[in-house]
C-alpha positions in Angstrom: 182.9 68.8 107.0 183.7 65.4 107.9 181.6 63.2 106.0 182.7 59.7 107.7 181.6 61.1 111.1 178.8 62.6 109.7 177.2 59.1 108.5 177.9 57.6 111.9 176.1 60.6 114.1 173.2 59.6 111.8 173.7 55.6 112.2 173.7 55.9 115.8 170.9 58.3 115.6 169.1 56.1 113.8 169.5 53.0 115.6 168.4 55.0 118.5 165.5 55.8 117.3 164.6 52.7 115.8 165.2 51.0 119.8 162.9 53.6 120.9 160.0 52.8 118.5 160.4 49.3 119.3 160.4 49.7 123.0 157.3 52.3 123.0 155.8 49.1 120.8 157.1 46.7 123.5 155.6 48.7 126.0 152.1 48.9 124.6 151.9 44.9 123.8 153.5 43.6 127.1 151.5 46.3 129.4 148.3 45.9 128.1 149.1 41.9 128.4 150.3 41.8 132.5 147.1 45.0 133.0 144.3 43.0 131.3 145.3 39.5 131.7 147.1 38.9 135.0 146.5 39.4 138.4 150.0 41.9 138.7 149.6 45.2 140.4 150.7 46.6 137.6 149.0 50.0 135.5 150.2 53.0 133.1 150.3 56.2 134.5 150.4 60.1 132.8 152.0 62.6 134.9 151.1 65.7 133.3 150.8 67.7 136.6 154.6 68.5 136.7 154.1 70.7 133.6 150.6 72.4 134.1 150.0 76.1 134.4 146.5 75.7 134.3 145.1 74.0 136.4 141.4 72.9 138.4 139.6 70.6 139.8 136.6 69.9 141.7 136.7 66.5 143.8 140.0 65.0 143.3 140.1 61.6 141.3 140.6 58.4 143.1 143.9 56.5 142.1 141.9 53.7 140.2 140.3 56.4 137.7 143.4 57.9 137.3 144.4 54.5 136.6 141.9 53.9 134.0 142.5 57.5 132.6 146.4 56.6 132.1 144.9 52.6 130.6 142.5 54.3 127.6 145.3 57.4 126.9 149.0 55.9 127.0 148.7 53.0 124.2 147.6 55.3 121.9 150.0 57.7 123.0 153.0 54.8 122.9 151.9 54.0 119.5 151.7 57.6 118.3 155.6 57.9 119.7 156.8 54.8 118.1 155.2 55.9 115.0 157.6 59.4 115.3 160.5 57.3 116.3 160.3 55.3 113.7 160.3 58.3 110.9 162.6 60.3 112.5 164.9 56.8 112.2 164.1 56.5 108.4 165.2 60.8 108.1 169.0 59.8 110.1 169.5 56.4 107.2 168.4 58.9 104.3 171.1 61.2 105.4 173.3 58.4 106.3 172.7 57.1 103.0 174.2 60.6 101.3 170.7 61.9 100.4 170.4 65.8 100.9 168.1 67.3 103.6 167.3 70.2 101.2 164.7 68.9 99.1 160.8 69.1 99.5 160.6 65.8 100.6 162.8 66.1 103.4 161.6 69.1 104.9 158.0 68.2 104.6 158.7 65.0 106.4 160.8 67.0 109.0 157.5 69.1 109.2 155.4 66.3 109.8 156.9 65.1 112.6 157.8 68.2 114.5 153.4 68.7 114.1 153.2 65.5 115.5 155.4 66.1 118.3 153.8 69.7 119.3 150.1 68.5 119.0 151.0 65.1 120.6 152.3 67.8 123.9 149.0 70.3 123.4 146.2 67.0 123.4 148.1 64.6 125.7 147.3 66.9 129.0 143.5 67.9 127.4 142.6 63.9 126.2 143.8 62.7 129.8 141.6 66.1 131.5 138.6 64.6 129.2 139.1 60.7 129.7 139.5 61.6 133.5 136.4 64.0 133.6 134.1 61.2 132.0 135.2 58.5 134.4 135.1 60.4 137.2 132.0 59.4 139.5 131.2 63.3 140.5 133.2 66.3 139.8 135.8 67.4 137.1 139.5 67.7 136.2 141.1 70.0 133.9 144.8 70.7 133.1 146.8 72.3 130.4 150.7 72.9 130.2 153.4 72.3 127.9 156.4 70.4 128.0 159.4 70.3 126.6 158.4 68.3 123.9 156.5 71.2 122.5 159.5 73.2 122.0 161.5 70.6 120.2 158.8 70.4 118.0 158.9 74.1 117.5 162.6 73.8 116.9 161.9 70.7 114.3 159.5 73.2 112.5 162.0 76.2 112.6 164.6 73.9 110.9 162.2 72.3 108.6 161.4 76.0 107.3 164.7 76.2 107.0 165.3 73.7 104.5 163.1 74.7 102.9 164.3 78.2 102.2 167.5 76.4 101.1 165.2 74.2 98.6 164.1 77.6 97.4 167.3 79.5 97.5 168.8 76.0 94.9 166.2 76.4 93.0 166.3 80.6 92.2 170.2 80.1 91.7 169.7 77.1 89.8 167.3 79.0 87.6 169.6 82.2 87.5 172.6 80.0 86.1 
């Protein structure tokens, strides 16, 4: 395997990463400033009805408490996604810096993030269907579906279990020797 190339993959995966966290951060800071402190036309929004397969509602919500839905939900959802960038940044230097993914640590971290990234996918859809309910003036809104965040995450957990069962598999040999 080619170790050189190897380190730069992670490098630029890294840096990646690290320009997402800090443009989810961005976002959050210089939204909430033009929403809350300037007369723009500006708002955050959630689309989560391009991946819903359940779906109801009775009185449709006006565009301003979907507005308001979107205000309440997406900073803490920003923050939440900078916060994953940001590990999944520090993972790529560890490996870029010659440690081994197959240790504990590293798989528990890689474990941690892909729960972050499925249950950010399940509650973003149910925490807006809430938000939206309790604003709405009469009536409700409901929607559940999953993107394809979810199955990255899956995927992040499958490889995480992975390593570990190579952590294991060192250790038994290891042990044997």
């Amino acid at each position: 395997m080619n170790m050189k190339r190897f380190q730069v993959v992670c490098k630029v995966a890294a840096v990646l990463l690290k320009i997402l966290a800090i443009m989810a951060l961005c976002m959050v800071v210089f939204g909430l400033f033009f929403i809350l402190f300037t007369k723009s036309n500006m708002y955050f929004t959630i689309d989560v009805s391009s991946r819903s397969f359940i779906f109801f509602v009775k009185n449709h919500p006006t565009e301003a408490e979907e507005n308001l839905a979107a205000l309440i939900l997406s900073p803490p959802l920003l923050i939440v996604s900078a916060y994953t960038f940001w590990r999944g940044s520090s993972l790529f230097e560890r490996l870029m810096d010659g440690g081994t993914p197959f240790s504990f640590d590293f798989a528990q971290s890689v474990k941690g993030l892909s729960l972050i990234i499925m249950m950010m996918d399940i509650l973003t859809p149910l925490l807006y269907s809430l938000i939206l309910t309790i604003i709405m003036k009469a009536g409700h809104y409901f929607t559940f579906g999953l993107s394809s965040y979810f199955f990255i995450g899956l995927l992040l957990y499958i490889v995480a279990e992975i390593l570990h069962y190579g952590v294991n598999l060192q250790q038994l040999s290891d042990e044997t020797v």
